[in-house]
C-alpha positions in Angstrom: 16.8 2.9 -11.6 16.5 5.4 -8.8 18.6 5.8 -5.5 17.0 4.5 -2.4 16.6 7.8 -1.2 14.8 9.2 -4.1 12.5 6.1 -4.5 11.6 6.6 -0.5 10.6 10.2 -1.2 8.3 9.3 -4.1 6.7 6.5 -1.7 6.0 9.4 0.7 4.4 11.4 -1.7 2.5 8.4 -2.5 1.2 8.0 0.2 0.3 11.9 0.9 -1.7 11.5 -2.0 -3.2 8.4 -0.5 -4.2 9.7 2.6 -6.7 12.5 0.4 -8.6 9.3 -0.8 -9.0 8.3 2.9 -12.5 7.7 4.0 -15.7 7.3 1.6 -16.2 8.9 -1.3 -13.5 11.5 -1.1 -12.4 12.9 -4.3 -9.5 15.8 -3.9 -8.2 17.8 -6.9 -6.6 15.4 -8.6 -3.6 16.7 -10.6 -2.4 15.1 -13.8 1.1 14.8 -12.6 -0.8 12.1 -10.2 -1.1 9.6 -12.9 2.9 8.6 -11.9 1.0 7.3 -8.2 -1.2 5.2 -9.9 0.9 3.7 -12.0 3.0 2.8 -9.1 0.0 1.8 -7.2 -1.0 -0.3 -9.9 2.6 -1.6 -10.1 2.8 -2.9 -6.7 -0.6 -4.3 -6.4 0.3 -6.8 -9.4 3.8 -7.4 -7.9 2.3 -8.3 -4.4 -0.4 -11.0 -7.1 -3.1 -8.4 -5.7 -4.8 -8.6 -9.4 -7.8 -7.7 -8.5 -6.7 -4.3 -7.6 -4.8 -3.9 -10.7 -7.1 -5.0 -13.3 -9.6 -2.6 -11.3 -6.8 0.7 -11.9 -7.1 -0.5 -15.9 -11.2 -1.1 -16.3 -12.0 2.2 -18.0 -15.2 1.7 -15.9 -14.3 2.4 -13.1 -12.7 5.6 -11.7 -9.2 5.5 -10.2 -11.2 7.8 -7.4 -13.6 4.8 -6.4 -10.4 2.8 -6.8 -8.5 4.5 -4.4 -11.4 4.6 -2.2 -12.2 1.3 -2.1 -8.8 0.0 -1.4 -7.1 2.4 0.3 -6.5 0.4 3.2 -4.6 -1.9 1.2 -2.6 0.6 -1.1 -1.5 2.9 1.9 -0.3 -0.4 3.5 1.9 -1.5 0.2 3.5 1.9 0.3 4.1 1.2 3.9 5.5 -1.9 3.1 7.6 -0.7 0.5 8.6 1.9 2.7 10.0 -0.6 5.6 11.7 -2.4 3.2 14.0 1.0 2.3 14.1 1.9 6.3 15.2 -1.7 7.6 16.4 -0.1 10.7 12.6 1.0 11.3 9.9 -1.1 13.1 7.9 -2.0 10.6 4.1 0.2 11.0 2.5 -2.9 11.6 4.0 -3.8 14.5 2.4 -0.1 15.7 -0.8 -1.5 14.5 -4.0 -2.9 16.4 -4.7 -6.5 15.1 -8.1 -5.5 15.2 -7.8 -2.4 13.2 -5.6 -4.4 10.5 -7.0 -5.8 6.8 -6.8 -9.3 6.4 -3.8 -8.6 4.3 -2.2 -7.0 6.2 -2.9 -9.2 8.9 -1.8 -11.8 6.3 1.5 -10.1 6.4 1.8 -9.7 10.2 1.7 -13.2 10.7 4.3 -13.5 8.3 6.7 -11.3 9.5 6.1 -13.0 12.8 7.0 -16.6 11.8 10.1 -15.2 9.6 11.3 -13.6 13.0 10.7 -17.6 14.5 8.4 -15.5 17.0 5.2 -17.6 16.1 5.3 -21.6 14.5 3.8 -22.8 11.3 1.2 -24.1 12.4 -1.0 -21.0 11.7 
């Protein structure tokens, strides 16, 4: 298992390579030393029960480009969130975040870091 600090640098080159597949249809050089990234993408999609995502990185149907594309939003904020999660001392980037410029995950998650700070109820 890799050091915390090692595993944070690979999240950060994770998301580098993320924010290439921002906006539609972008394709950047991809380099086969990438194929570590997707696997991790891949990884914390299932971990997270986002299957959908997952199962979409393994249908030989689709390319990992229109992958990326499609739920970049979502991937860049699992990185994010793995990346809080190593940097506890740091405000989490969601709480830099517009509600209105949020996914419904992640708005999903918002509320849930909310309530587990006893800073909204459970009635939500």
């Amino acid at each position: 298992m890799m050091n915390p600090e090692t595993t944070r640098q690979h999240l950060y080159k994770i998301q580098e390579f993320l924010f290439q597949y921002e906006g539609i249809e972008k394709h950047p050089e991809y380099d086969e030393n990438q194929q570590a990234y997707l696997k991790v993408l891949k990884l914390l999609a299932e971990e997270k029960g986002l299957d959908v995502i997952s199962k979409e990185f393994s249908d030989p149907e689709t390319s990992f480009q229109s992958t990326l594309n499609r739920w970049n939003p979502i991937l860049t904020y699992l990185v994010t969130d793995a990346l809080s999660e190593l940097e506890p001392d740091k405000k989490h980037k969601l709480f830099q975040k517009k509600v209105s410029d949020m996914t419904g995950y992640e708005f999903q998650k918002f509320l849930g870091y909310l309530r587990h700070e006893k800073l909204l109820g459970n009635e939500l």
